[in-house]
Each structure stands twice: as structure tokens, then as C-alpha cells.
C-alpha positions in Angstrom: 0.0 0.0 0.0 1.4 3.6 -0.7 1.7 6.1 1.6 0.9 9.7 0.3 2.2 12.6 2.0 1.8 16.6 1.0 5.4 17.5 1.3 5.7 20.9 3.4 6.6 23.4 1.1 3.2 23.0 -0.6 1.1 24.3 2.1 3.4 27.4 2.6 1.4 29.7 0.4 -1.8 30.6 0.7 -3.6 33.3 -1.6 -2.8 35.7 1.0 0.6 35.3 1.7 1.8 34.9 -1.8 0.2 38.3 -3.0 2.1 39.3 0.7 5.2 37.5 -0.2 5.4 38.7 -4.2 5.0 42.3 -3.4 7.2 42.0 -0.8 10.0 40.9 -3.0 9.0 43.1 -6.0 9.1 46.1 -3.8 12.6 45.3 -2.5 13.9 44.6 -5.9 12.7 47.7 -7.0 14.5 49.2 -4.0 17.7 47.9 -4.1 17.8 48.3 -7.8 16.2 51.7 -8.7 14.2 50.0 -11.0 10.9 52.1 -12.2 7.3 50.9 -12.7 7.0 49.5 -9.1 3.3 50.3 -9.4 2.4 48.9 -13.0 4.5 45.7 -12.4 2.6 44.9 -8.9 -1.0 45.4 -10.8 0.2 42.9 -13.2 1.4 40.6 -11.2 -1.7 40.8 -8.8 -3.9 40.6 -11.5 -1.9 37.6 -12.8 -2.3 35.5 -9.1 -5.8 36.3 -8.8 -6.6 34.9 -12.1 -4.3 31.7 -11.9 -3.5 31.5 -8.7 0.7 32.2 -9.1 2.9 34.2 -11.1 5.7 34.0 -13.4 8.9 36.3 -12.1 11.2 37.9 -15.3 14.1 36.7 -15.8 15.7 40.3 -14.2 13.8 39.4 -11.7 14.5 35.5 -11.1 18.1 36.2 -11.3 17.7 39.0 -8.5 16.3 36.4 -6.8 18.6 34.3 -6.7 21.8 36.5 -6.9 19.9 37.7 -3.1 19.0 34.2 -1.7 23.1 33.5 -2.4 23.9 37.2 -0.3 21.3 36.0 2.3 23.0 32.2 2.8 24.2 32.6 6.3 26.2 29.6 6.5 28.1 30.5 3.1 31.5 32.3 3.9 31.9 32.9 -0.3 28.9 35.7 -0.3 31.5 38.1 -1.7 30.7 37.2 -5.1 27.1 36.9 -5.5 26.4 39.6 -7.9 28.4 37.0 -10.3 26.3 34.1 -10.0 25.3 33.3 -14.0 21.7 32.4 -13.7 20.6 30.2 -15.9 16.5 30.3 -16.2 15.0 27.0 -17.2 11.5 26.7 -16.1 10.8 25.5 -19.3 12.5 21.7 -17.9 9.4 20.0 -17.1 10.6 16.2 -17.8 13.2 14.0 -16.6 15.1 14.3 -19.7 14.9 18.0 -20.0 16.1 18.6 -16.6 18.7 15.9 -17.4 20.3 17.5 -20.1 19.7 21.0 -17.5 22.2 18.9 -15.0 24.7 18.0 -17.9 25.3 21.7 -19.1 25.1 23.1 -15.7 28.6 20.9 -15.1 30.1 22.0 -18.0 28.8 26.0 -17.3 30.2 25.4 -14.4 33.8 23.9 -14.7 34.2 25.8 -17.0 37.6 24.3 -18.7 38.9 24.2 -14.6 38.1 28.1 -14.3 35.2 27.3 -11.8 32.2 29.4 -11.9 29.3 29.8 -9.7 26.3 28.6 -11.3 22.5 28.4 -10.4 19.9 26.3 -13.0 16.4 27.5 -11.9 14.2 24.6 -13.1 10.1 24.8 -13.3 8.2 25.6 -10.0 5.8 24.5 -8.2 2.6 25.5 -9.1 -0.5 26.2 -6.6 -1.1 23.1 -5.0 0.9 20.6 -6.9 4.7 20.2 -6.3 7.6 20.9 -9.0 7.2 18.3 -12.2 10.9 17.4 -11.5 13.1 17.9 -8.3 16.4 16.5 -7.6 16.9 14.2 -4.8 20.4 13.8 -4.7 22.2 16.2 -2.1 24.5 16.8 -4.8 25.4 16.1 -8.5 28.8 14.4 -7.6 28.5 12.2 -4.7 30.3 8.8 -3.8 28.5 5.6 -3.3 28.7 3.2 0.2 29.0 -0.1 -0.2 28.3 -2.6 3.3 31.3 -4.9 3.2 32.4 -7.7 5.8 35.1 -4.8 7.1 31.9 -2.2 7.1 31.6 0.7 4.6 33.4 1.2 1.5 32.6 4.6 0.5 31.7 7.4 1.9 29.8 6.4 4.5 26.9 9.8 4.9 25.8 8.2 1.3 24.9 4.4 2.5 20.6 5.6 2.2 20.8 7.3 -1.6 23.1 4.2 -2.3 20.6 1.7 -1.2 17.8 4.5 -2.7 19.5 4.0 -6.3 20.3 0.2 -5.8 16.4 -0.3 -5.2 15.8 1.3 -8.7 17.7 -0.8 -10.4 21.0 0.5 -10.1 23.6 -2.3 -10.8 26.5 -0.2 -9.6 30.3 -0.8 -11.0 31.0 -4.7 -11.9 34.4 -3.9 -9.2 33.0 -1.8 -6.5 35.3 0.7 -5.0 35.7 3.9 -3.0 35.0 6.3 -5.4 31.9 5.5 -7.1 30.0 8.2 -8.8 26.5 7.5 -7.7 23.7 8.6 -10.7 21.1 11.0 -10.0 17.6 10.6 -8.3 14.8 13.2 -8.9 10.8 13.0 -7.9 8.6 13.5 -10.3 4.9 15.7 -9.2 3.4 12.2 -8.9 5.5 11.4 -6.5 7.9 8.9 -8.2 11.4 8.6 -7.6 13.4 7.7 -11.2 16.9 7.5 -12.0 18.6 9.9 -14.2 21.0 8.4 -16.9 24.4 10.0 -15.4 27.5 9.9 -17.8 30.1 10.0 -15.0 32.4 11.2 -17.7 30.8 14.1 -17.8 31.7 14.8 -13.9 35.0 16.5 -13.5 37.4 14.5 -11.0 40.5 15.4 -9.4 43.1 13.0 -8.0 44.6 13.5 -4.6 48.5 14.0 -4.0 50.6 15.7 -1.9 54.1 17.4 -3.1 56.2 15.9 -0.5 54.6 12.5 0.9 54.2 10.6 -2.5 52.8 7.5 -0.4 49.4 9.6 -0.1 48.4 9.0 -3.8 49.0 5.7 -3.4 45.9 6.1 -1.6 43.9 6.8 -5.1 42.0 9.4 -3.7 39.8 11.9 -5.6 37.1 14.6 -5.0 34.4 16.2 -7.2 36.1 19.4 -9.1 33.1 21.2 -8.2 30.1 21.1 -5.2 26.5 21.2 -7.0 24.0 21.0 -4.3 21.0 19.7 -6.0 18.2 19.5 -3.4 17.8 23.1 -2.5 15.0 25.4 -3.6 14.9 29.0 -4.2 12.1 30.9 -2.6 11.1 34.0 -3.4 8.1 35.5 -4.1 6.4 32.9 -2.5 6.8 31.0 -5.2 9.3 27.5 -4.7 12.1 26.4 -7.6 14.3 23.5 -7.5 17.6 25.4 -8.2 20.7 23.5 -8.3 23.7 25.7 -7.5 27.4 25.6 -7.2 30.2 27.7 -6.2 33.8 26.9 -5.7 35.6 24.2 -2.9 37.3 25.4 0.6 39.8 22.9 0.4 38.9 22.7 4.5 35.3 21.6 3.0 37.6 18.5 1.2 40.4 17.8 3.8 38.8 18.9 7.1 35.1 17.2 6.5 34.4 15.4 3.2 37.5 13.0 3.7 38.5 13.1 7.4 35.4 12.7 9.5 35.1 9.5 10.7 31.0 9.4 9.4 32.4 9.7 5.7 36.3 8.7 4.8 37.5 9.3 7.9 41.4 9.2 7.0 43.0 10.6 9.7 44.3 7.7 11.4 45.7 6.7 7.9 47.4 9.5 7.1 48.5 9.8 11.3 50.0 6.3 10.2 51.1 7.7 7.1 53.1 10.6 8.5 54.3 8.1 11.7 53.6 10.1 14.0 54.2 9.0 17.7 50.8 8.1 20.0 52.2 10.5 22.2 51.8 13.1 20.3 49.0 15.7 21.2 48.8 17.3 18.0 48.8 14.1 15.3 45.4 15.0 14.1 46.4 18.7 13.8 49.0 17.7 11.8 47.2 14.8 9.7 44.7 17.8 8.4 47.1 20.1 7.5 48.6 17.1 5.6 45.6 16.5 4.0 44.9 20.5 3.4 48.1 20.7 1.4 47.4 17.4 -0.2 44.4 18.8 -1.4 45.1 22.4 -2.5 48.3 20.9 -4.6 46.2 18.7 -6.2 43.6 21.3 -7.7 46.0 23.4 -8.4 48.2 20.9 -10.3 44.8 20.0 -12.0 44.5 23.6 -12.9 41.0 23.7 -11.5 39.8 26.4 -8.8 40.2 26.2 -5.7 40.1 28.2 -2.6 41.4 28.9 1.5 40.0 29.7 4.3 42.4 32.4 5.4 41.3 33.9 1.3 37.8 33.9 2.2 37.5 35.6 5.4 39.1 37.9 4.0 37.0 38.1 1.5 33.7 37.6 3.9 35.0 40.9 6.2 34.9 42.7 2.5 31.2 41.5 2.0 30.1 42.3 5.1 31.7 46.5 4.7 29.8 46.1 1.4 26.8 45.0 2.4 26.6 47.2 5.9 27.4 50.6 3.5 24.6 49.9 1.6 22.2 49.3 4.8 21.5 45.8 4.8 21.8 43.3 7.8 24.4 41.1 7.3 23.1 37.8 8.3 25.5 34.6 9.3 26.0 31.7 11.6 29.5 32.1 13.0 30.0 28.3 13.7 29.4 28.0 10.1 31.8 30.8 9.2 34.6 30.1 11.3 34.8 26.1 10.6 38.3 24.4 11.5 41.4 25.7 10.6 40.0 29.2 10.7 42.0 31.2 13.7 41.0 34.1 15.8 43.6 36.1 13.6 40.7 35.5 10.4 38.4 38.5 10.3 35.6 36.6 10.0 36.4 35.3 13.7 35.9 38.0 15.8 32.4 39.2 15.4 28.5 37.3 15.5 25.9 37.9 12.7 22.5 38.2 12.3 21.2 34.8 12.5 17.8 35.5 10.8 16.8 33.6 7.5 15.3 36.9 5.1 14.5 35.8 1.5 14.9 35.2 -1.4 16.3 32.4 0.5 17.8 29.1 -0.4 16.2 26.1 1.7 16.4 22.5 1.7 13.5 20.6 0.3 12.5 18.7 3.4 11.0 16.2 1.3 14.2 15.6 -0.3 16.1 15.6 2.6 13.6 13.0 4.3 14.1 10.5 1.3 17.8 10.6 1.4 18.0 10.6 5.0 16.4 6.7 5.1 13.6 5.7 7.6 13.6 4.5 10.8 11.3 1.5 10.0 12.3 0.8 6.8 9.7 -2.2 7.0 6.7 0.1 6.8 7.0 2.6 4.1 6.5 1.5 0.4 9.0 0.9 -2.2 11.1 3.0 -3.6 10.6 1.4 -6.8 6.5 2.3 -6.4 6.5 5.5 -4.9 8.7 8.5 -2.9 6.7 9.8 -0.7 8.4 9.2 3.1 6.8 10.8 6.1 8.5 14.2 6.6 9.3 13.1 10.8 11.4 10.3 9.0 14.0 13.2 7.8 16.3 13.3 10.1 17.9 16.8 11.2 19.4 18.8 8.1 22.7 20.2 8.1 23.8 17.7 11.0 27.4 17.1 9.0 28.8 20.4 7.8 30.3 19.3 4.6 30.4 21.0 1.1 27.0 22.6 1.2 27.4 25.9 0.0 25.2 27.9 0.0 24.9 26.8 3.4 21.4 27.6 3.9 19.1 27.2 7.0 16.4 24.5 7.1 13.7 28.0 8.8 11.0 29.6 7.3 12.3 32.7 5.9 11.6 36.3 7.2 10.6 38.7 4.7 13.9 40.4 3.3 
């Protein structure tokens, strides 16, 4: 029997509060931009909700939008740059292979020949009561599969329930599993189906890890993603919801620090302790493993000639963004644990102050939905197939954002305050 469930975002709009919510965020466009014909554009717009119950946003508008929502991500340090972010509208992707070729070219937009870009793809919203014809399940376009061996998880372990999630559709995985298995992409359809997107892992920049001075480390046959495409988030503004993936450029303390040293996904350190052989004795082994595997990693990508950035760069940078963004009279908003992730020191600018911790929009939120069907279930026994149907329970999500790793923008899981 299938279980159908509304997910959340659909009842967070009524005729009210999107007329509230869409001349909220005209006005501040407006505002913020000097753009005239405030008055004629609301008419329009409110003329255009009463009669179909939504609205369609310009593209000078959507890419405000989002360019805003990226400025008002409080757990992204790179904020710097969002008046760059190429926006690429493409509400017109309504079916799995539309939004599939969408994914495709937003990797190549993206790399960009190893000069890294940040990138949105804004596909079609939802619409009234019925959710987006296509979302993206998958936390991100390049993630590794986990694989349950007789020694425990090969893999990176935080991926073990979209693994089983794509191996319940019909995914055969590699003939010689390994590692560093590209997984292929899962999206939901309106109906509620979850499919699997032909991936050509070819098409997913790679870069191998090595270090300069300890040659035994690529023996190791590491490799990370060239880029971090976070594919379950939605743009809000407006009131109106769009699956929007979106990707910036690596913090190599994102890579080294998180993705391959906690001990919930490669967890290397004791490795690369071993590695180095360094004495048990020693208080500072681990100190020493990460800034191993820092250098290991920012030698890599730059020896691949791809992108790549430092902590110590980007509060830098952040202290610039938040002098812009206080001369012009805006709140800066930010969640300082967030900011100020390991290695950062109290000599980082970014250190020494708190932020608004307030979620304004635009915004960019995790689709709970989403997040609940990559998260697995507690009682795996009672909730249908996969294969039949996507719908989980939204209480069987478990916490977003628990592990801080490569999620930029790193967006709240709150209901945004009007911006």
C-alpha cells in the first residue's frame, strides 16, 4: 500500500501570503535596484495571481532572486561574489530528460575548462497546490556511493541511504566496487515517483589526490568532485518555490577537514597519522594529519589547474562583504560556527564578530521532502518501495545540516523572514 504525504513546502502559500510575499519581494527589488514601474508591475502581477493562482517572475527578476537568496545564505563564507552568480532560467524543464540535459550543461557552465564558476539552474516551480514536475533528490550532482562490506563501509559512509535508494531502482553499480563510485542522480517527479537519471560519470570532473612531499598519499587513489553542485535546495522568493541547483567553488577545508577526514564519511585521519608516523604521544597528530591533507588537497587542484580556494582567502573576503553589504544598509546575516569552521583562527576576520542569525529571502532552503528521502527511515519495513512510490513521512527526515560538509550555499532549514 502507498503512503501519500503533501510535502511541506506546498502548504506554505496561501492566496494571501503569496500576494504578501510577491509584493514584498518586487518592492525590494525595486528598491535595491532603482528600477521604475513599481506600481504597474505589482498590478500585473496581482492581477496575474488572482486569475491563476501564481505568477511568473522575469528573468531580471528571477536572477535577483537568486543572486539575493546567495547574499542572504548565512552559513556560506563565499557571499563576496554573488552579484556573479550566472543564472541560468530554465522553467521551461518539465521532464526528466529535459532537466537531465539542464544537469549536464550546468557541469560544463560550471567547470568551466577548470576556471570554476558559480552557477544556479532555476528549473520549473511549483505551481498552486501541486509540487515541482521534477526535483532533484540527490544532495548533490557528484557524490560517492557506500558499499556494506564484511570490514563495514566502503565509500563514503553519509551516502549508505541514496546508495541503497539508487540500488532499489535498479542501479547495478560498478562490476568492481570501489571507493569512489560516482552514484547517478535521483529526482521525484509531481506524482511522487522517484526515477533514476542516466548520469555519464564522464561528464563529472574528477581530481586526483597528491601531496608534493609524501608521495605515499596517492597511493591512496583518492579523488574529490572538481566542483560542489547541491542539487536538493529550492529558491524561494516571491512565495513561489524552484528546485535550483547551485554551485560555487571548494574550501579545500570543506575537502580535507570534513568530506575525507570525519570519521561518518572517509575518515582518513588515522591513515594518514599512520602515514606521516607520528608518535601516539603526540597531542597534536590530528592537527598535523589535516594540515597534511589540506596541502594534499590544494596541490592537487592546483596541479589539475581547476579552482580552488582557502579559508584564510575567504574571510578575507567575507569581512569585504560584510563593509559592502553594511554601506549599503542591509543586515548582514551569518551563523558564525558556520563561518569560522576548523582551521580558521581568531587572527581571520571573519572570527571576531556574531551575525544576524535571521533567515530573510529570497532564500535558499532544503526541500525537506528531499532531505527525508535521502535521509532513510527509521522503519524501513513500513514505508512503500522505492521502486513504487517517494513519498516518506516528513518526521522520517532526520535533522538537516547535522554534517557540515560541502554545502554551499549553506542555507538554513527555517522559514524565511521577509527580506
Amino acid at each position: 500500500m502507498s503512503v501519500h504525504t503533501t510535502p511541506a513546502f506546498l502548504a506554505g502559500s496561501t492566496h494571501h501570503s503569496l500576494l504578501a510575499e510577491a509584493h514584498g519581494f518586487l518592492s525590494q527589488r525595486h528598491a535595491e535596484t532603482g528600477t521604475s514601474g513599481l506600481a504597474r508591475r505589482w498590478r500585473d502581477v496581482r492581477d496575474e495571481i488572482r486569475a491563476t493562482g501564481t505568477w511568473q517572475p522575469t528573468y531580471d527578476e528571477l536572477a535577483y532572486g537568486a543572486r539575493a537568496a546567495w547574499r542572504n545564505s548565512g552559513r556560506c563564507i563565499g557571499r563576496l561574489r554573488w552579484p556573479s552568480l550566472i543564472v541560468r532560467d530554465r522553467r521551461h524543464a518539465t521532464t526528466l530528460d529535459e532537466a537531465t540535459r539542464e544537469l549536464t550543461a550546468h557541469l560544463d557552465d560550471a567547470a568551466n575548462g577548470g576556471h570554476v564558476r558559480s552557477v544556479i539552474t532555476v528549473l520549473a516551480p511549483a505551481t498552486g497546490t501541486s509540487a515541482p514536475p521534477v526535483r532533484i533528490v540527490s544532495t548533490q550532482l557528484a557524490r560517492y556511493a557506500a558499499w556494506r562490506t564484511n570490514d563495514g563501509i566502503l565509500g563514503d559512509r553519509a551516502n549508505l541511504p541514496l546508495t541503497n535508494a539508487a540500488l532499489d531502482l535498479g542501479w547495478p553499480g560498478p562490476a568492481r566496487r570501489g571507493a569512489f563510485d560516482l552514484l547517478p542522480w535521483l529526482a521525484v517527479t509531481a506524482d511522487g515517483r522517484l526515477h533514476l537519471l542516466p548520469t555519464d560519470p564522464g561528464r563529472i570532473l574528477e581530481v586526483p589526490i597528491e601531496h608534493p612531499e609524501h608521495p605515499w598519499i596517492a597511493g591512496l587513489n583518492l579523488r574529490w568532485p572538481a566542483i560542489p553542485v547541491v542539487s536538493n535546495m529550492m529558491l524561494h522568493l516571491g512565495g513561489l518555490r524552484f528546485p535550483a541547483p547551485f554551485s560555487g567553488t571548494f574550501m579545500a577545508g570543506e575537502i580535507a577537514t570534513r568530506n575525507l577526514a570525519d570519521h561518518h564519511r572517509y575518515n582518513l585521519l588515522p591513515t594518514i597519522v599512520a602515514g606521516l608516523g607520528l608518535r601516539p604521544g603526540d597531542r597534536l597528530r590530528a592537527d598535523k594529519a589535516l594540515l597534511t591533507l589540506h596541502e594534499a588537497v590544494l596541490h592537487s587542484f592546483e596541479a589539475a589547474r581547476v579552482a580552488i580556494t582557502d579559508h584564510h582567502r575567504e574571510s578575507r573576503r567575507f569581512a569585504r562583504f560584510v563593509a559592502n553589504e553594511e554601506a549599503a544598509g542591509r543586515r548582514v546575516t551569518g551563523d558564525w560556527s558556520w563561518l569560522n569552521s576548523y582551521p580558521m583562527t581568531p587572527q581571520d576576520p571573519s572570527w571576531n564578530r556574531y551575525y544576524d542569525t535571521s533567515q530573510p529571502t529570497p532564500a535558499f532552503l532544503p526541500d525537506p521532502h528531499c532531505l527525508a528521502l535521502t535521509a532513510g527511515h527509521p522503519n524501513p519495513g513500513q514505508r512503500p518501495s522505492l521502486r513504487q512510490h517517494a513519498d516518506v513521512p516528513p518526521a522520517a527526515a532526520a535533522p538537516p545540516n547535522q554534517s557540515r560538509e560541502d554545502t554551499c550555499p549553506h542555507a538554513h532549514l527555517l522559514e524565511p523572514t521577509t527580506g
